[in-house]
PyMOL CGO cylinders between C-alpha atoms (Angstrom):
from pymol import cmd
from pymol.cgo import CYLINDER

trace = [
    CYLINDER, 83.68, 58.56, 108.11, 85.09, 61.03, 105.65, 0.3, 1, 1, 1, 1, 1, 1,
    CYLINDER, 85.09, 61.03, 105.65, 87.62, 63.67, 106.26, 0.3, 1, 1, 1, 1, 1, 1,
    CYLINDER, 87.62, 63.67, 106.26, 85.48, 66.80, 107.25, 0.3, 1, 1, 1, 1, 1, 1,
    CYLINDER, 85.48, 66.80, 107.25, 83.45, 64.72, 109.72, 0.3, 1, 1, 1, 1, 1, 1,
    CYLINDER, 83.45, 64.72, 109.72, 87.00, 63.48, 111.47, 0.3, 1, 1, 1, 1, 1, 1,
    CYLINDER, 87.00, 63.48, 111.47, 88.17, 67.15, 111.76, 0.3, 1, 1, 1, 1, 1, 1,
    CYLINDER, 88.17, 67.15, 111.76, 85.66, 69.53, 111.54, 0.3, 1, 1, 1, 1, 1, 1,
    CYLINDER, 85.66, 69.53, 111.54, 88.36, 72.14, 110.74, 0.3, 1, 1, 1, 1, 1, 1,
    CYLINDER, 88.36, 72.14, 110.74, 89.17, 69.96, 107.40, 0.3, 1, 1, 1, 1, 1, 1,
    CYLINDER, 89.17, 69.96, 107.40, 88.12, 72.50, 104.31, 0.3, 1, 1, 1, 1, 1, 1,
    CYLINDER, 88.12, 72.50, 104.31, 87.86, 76.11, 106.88, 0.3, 1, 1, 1, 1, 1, 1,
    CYLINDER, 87.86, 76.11, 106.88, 90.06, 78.75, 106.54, 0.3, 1, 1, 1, 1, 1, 1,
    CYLINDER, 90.06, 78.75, 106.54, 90.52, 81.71, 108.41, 0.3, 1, 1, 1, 1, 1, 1,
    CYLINDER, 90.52, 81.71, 108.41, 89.89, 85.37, 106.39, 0.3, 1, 1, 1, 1, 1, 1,
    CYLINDER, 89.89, 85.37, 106.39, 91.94, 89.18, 107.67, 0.3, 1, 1, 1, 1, 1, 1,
    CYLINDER, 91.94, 89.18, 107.67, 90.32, 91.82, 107.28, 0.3, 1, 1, 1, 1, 1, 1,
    CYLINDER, 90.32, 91.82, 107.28, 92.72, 94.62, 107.76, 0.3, 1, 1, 1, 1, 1, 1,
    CYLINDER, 92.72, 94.62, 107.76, 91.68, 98.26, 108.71, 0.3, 1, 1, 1, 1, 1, 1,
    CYLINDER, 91.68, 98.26, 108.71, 92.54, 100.04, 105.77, 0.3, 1, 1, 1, 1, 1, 1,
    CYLINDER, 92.54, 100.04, 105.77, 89.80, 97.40, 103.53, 0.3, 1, 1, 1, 1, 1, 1,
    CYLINDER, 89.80, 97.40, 103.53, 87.20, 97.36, 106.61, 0.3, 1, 1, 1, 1, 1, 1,
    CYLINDER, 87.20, 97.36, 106.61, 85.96, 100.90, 106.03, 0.3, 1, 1, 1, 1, 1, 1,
    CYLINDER, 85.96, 100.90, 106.03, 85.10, 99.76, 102.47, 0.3, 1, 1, 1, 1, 1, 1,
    CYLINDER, 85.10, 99.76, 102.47, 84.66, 101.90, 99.27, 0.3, 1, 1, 1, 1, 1, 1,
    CYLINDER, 84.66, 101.90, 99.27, 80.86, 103.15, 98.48, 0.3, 1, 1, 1, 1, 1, 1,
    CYLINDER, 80.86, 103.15, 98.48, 79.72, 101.84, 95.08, 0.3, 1, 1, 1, 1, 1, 1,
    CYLINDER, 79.72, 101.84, 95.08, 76.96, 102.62, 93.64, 0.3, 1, 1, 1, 1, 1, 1,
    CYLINDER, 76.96, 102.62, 93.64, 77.49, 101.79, 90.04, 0.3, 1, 1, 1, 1, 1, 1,
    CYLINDER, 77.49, 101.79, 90.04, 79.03, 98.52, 88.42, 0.3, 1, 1, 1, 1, 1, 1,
    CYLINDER, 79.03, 98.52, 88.42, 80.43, 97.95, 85.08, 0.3, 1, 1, 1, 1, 1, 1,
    CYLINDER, 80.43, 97.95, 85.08, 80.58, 94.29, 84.15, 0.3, 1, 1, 1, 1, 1, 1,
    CYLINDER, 80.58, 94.29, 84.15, 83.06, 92.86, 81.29, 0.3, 1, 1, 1, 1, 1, 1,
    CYLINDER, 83.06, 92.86, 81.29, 83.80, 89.17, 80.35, 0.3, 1, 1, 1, 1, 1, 1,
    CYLINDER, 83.80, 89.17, 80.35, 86.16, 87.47, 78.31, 0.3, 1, 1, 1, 1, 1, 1,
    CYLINDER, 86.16, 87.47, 78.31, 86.20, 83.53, 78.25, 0.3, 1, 1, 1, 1, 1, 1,
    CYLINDER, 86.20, 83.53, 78.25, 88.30, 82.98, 80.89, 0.3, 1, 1, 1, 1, 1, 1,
    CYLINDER, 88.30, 82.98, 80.89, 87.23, 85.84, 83.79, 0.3, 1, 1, 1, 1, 1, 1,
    CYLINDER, 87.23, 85.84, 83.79, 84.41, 88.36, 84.63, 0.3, 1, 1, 1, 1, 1, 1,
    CYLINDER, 84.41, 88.36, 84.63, 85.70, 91.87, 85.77, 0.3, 1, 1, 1, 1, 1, 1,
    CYLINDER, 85.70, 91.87, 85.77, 83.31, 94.29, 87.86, 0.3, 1, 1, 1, 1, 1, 1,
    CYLINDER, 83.31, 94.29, 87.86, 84.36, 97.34, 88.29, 0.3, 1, 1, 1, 1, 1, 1,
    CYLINDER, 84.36, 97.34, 88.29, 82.83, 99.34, 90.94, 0.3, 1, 1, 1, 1, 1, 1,
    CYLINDER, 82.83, 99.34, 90.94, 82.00, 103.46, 90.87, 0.3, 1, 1, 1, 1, 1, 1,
    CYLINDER, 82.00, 103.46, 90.87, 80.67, 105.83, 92.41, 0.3, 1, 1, 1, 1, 1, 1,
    CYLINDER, 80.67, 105.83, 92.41, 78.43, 108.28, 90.68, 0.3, 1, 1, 1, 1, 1, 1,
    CYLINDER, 78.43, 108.28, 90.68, 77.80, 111.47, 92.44, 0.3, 1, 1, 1, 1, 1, 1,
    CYLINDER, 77.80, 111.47, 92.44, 74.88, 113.95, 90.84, 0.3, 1, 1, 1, 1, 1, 1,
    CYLINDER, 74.88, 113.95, 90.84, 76.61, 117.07, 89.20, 0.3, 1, 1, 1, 1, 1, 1,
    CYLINDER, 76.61, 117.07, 89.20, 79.78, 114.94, 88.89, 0.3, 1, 1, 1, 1, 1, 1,
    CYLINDER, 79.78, 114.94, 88.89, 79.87, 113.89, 85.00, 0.3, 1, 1, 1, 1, 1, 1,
    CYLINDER, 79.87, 113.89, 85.00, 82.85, 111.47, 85.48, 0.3, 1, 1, 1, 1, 1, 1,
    CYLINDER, 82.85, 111.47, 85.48, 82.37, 108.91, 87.73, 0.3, 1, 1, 1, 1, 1, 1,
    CYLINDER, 82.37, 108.91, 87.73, 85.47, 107.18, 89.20, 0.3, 1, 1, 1, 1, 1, 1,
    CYLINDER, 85.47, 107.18, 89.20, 86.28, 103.65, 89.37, 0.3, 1, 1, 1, 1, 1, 1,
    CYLINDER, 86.28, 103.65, 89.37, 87.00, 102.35, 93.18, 0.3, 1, 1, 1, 1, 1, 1,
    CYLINDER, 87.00, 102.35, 93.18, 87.54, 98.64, 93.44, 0.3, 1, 1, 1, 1, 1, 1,
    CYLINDER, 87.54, 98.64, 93.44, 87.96, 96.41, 90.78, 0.3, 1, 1, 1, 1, 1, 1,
    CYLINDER, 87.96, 96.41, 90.78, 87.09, 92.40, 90.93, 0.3, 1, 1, 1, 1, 1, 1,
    CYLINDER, 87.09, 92.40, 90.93, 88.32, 89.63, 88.37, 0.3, 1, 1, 1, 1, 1, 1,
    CYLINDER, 88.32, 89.63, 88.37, 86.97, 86.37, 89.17, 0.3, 1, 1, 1, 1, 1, 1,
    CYLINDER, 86.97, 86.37, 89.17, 86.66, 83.07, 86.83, 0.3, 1, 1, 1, 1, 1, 1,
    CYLINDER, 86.66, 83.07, 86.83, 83.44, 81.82, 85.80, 0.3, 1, 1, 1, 1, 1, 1,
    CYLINDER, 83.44, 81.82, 85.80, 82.43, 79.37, 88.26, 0.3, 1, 1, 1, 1, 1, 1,
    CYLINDER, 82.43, 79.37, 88.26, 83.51, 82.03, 91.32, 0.3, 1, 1, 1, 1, 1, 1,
    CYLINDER, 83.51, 82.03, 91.32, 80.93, 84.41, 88.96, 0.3, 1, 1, 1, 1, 1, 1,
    CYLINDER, 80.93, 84.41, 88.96, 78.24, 82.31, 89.00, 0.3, 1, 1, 1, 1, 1, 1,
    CYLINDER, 78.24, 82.31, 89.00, 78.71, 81.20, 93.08, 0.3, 1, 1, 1, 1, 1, 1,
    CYLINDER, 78.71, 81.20, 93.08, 78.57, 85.02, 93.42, 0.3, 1, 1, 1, 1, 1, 1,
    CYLINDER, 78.57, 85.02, 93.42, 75.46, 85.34, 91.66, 0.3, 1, 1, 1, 1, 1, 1,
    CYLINDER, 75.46, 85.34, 91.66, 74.36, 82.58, 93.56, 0.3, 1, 1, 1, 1, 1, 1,
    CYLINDER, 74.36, 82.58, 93.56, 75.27, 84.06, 97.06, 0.3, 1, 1, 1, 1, 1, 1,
    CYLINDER, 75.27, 84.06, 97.06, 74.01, 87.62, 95.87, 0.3, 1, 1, 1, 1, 1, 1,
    CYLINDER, 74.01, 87.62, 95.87, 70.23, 86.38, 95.09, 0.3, 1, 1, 1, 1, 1, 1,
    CYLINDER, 70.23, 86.38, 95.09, 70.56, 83.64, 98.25, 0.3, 1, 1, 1, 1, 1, 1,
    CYLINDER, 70.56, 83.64, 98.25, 71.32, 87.03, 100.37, 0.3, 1, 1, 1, 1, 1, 1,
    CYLINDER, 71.32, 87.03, 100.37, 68.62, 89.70, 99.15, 0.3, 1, 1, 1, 1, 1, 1,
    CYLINDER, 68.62, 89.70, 99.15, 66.17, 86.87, 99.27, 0.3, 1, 1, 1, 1, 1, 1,
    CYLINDER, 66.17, 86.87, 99.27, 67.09, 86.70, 103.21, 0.3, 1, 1, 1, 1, 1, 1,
    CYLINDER, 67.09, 86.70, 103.21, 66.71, 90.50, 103.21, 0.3, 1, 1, 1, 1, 1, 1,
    CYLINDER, 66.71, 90.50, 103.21, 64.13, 91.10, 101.62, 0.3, 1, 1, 1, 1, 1, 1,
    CYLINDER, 64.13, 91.10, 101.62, 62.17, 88.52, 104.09, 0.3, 1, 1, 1, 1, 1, 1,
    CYLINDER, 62.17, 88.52, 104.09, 63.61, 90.36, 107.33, 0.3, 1, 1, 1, 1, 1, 1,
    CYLINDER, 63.61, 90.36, 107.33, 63.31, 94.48, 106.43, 0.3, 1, 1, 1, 1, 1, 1,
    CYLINDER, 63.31, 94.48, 106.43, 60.71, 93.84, 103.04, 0.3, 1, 1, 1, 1, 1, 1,
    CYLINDER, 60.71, 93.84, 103.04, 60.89, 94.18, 99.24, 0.3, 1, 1, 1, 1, 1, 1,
    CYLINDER, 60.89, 94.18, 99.24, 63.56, 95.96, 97.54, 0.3, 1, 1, 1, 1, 1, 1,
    CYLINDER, 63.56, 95.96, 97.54, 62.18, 98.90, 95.33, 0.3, 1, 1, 1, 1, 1, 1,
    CYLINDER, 62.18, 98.90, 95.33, 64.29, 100.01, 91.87, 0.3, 1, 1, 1, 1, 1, 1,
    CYLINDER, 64.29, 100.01, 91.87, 62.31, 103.02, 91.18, 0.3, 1, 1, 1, 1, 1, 1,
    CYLINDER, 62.31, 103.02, 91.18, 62.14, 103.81, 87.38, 0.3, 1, 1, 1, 1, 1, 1,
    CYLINDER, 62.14, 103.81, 87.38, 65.04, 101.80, 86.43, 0.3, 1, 1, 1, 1, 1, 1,
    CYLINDER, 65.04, 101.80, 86.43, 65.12, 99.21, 83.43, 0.3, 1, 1, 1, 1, 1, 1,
    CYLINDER, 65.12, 99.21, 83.43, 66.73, 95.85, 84.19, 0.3, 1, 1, 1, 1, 1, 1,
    CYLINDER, 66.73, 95.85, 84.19, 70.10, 96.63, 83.18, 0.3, 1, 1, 1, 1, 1, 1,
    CYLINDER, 70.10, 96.63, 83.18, 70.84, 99.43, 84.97, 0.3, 1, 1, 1, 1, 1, 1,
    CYLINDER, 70.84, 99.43, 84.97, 72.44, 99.44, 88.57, 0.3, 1, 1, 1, 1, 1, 1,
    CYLINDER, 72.44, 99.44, 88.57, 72.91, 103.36, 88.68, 0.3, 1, 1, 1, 1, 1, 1,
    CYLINDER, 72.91, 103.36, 88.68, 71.07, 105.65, 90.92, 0.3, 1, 1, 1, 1, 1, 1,
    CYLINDER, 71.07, 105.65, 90.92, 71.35, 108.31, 88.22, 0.3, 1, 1, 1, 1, 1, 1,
    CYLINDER, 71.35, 108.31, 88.22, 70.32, 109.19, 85.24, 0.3, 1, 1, 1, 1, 1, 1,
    CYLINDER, 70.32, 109.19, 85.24, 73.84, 110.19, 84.41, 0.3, 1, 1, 1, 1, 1, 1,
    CYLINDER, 73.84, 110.19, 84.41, 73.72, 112.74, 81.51, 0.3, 1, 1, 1, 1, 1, 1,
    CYLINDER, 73.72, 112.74, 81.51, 76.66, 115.19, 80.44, 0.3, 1, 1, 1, 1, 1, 1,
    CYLINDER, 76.66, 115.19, 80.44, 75.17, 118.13, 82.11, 0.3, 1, 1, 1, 1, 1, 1,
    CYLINDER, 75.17, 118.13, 82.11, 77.09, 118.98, 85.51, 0.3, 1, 1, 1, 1, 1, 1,
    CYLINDER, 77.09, 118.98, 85.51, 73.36, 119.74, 87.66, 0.3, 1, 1, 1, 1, 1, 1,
    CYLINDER, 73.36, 119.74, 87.66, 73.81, 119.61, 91.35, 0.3, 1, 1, 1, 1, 1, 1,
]
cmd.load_cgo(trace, "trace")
C-alpha cells in the first residue's frame, strides 16, 4: 500500500483565496515572453478608443508548470466547449488573443 492510499490527505493542500484576489482582474489580452528558465504572461486589458492598454496581473512560471498549464487550459475548453458548444474567434489569425484590432487611432 503506498503512501497516498494510507492517508488520502498525503500530497493535498489547502489553497486561500482572499477577497481582495477573488474579484479578479479582466484580461482580455496576453503577452507571452520566455527565457530558458521561465515563461512570463502578462495580462491586459484593451479597451476600444484606449490606445495604451495596461498591464494587470503578471505570471512567471517554469517550463514544466507552462506546459501543465497548457495542458489544463485545452483539458478545460474541451469540457466547455462539450457543455455550452464551440468557441468562435471571429476574424482573428492564430496568434492573436486580442478582441481588437488595436491601431493608434483613439475611435470609441
Amino acid at each position: 500500500m503506498n503512501e497516498q492510499e494510507k492517508n488520502p490527505q498525503a500530497g493535498q493542500f489547502q489553497i486561500e483565496l482572499p477577497a481582495d484576489v477573488a474579484q479578479g482582474d479582466y484580461a482580455n489580452f496576453a503577452i507571452i515572453t520566455h527565457s530558458s528558465s521561465d515563461f512570463v504572461i502578462d495580462f491586459a486589458r484593451v479597451l476600444p478608443g484606449v490606445p495604451k492598454a495596461q498591464v494587470k496581473s503578471r505570471v512567471i512560471l517554469a517550463p514544466e508548470h507552462a506546459k501543465r498549464l497548457l495542458g489544463a487550459l485545452q483539458e478545460n475548453i474541451v469540457r466547455y466547449e462539450q457543455e455550452y458548444g464551440a468557441i468562435k474567434i471571429p476574424n482573428q489569425g492564430p496568434r492573436t488573443i486580442s478582441p481588437f484590432n488595436v491601431s493608434n487611432k483613439g475611435e470609441a
